[in-house]
PAFI-934075 format. One line per 5 residues: number of its first residue (from 1); for each residue z, y, x negated of N, C-alpha, C. Coordinates in steps of 0.05 Angstrom, whole numbers, padded with zeros to 5 digits. Atoms other than C-alpha are relative to their C-alpha. Example, Ala and Ser with C-alpha at 12.3 -4.5 7.8 and 13.67 -1.06 7.14 Angstrom:
2
1> 00000:-00024:-00018:00156:-00090:-00246:00000:00024:-00018 | -00001:-00024:00016:00143:-00021:-00273:00014:00022:00015
% end
This chain:
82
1> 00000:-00023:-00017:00000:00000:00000:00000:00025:-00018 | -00007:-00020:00015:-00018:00059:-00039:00005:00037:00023 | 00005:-00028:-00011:-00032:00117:00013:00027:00014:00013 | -00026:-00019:-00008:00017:00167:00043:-00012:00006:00036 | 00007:-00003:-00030:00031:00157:00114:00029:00011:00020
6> -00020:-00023:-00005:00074:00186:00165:00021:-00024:00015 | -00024:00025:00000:00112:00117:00183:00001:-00012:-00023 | 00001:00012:00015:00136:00088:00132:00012:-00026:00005 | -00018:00026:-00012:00162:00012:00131:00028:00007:-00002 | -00033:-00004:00002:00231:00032:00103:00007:00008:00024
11> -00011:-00017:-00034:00235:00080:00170:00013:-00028:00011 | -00002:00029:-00016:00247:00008:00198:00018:-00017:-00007 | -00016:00017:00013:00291:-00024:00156:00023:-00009:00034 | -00021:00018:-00015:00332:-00077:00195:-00016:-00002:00030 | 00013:00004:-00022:00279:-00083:00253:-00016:-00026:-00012
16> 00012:00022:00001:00262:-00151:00258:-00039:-00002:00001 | 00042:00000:00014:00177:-00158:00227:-00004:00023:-00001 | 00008:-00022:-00010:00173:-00089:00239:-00020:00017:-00034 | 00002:00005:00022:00173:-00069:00166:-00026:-00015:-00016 | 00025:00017:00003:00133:-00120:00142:-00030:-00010:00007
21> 00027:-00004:-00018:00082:-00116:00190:-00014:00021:-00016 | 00015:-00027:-00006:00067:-00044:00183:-00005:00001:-00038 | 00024:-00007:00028:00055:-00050:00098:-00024:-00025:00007 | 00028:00020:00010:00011:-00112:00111:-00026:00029:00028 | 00022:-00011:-00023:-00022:-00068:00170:-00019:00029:-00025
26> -00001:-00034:00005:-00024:-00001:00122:-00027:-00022:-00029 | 00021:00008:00021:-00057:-00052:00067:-00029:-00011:00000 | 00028:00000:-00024:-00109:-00079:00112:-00020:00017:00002 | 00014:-00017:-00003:-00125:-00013:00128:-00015:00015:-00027 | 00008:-00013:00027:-00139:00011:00058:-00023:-00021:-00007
31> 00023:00022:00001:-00181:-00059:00049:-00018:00001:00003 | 00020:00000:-00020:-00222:-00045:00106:-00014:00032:-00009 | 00014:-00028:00012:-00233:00030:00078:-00023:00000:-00025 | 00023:00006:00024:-00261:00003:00009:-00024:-00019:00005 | 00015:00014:-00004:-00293:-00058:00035:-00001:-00004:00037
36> 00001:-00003:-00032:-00318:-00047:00113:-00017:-00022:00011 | 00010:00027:-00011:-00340:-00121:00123:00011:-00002:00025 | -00010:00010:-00023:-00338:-00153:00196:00016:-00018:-00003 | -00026:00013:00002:-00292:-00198:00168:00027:00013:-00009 | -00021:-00015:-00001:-00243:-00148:00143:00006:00016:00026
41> -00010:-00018:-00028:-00249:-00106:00214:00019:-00018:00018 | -00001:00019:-00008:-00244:-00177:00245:00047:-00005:00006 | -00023:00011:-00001:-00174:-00187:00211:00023:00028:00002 | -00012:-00022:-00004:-00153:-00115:00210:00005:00000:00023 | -00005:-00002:-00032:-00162:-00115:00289:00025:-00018:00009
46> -00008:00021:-00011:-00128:-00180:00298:00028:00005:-00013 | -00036:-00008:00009:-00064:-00152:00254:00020:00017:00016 | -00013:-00020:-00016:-00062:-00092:00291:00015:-00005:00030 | -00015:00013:-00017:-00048:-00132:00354:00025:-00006:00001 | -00034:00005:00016:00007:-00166:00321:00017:00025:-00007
51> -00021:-00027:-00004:00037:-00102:00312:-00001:00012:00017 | -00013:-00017:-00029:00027:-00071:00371:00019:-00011:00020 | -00028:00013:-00019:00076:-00119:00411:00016:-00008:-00009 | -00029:00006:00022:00124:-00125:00350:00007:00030:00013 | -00009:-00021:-00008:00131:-00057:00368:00012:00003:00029
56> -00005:-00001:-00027:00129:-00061:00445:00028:-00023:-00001 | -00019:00020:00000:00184:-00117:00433:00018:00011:-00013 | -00036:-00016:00001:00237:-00075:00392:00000:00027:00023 | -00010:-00016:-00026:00227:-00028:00453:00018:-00002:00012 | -00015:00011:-00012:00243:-00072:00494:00025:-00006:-00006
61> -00038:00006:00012:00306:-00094:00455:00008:00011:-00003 | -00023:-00025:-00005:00332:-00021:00458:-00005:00008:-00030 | 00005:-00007:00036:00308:-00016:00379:-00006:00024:-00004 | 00014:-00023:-00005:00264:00037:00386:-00002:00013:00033 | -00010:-00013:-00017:00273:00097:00433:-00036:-00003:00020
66> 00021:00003:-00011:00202:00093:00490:-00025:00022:-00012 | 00023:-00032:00011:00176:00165:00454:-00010:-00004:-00027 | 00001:00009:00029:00181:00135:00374:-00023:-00018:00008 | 00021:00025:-00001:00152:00070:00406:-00039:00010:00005 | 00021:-00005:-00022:00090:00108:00444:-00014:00011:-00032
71> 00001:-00019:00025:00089:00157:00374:-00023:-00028:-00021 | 00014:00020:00035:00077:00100:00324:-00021:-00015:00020 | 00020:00020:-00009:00032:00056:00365:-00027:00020:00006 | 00022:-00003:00006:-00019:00112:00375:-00012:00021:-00023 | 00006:-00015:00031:-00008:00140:00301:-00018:-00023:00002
76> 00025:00029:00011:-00038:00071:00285:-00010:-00015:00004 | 00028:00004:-00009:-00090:00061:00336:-00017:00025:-00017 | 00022:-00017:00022:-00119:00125:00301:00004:-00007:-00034 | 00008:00015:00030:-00113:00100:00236:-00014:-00023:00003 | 00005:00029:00005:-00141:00030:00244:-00035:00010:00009
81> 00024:-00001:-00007:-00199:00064:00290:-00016:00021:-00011 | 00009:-00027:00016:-00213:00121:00239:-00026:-00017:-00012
% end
């Protein structure tokens, strides 16, 4: 993950995948920037999923507040669909 973004995983610390998710998502996205193959969009798309209801799921578990949750999920639909 080299780039400078405005979630960071630490923000997350102690949120179950949350973290983890979001550098493999952020490294993906840098992947897919140098090399814009249909198999990198393919797996970039199919991560992003996976994080969007890791997210919708610490919602739900009271983790994240409904305005953070709404915040980050469409920071990084515009990043993924940049």
């Amino acid at each position: 993950m080299h780039g400078n973004y405005r979630y960071m995983p630490e923000d997350f610390n102690g949120l179950l995948n949350l973290p983890g998710e979001l550098r493999v998502l952020y490294g993906l996205i840098e992947n897919y920037k140098e090399d814009s193959t249909d198999d990198n969009w393919f797996i970039l798309k199919k991560h992003w999923e996976d994080v969007f209801f890791t997210i919708k799921h610490r919602e739900v578990e009271g983790f994240l507040t409904p305005s953070t949750a709404s915040e980050l999920r469409e920071y990084l639909e515009e990043l993924v669909n940049a």
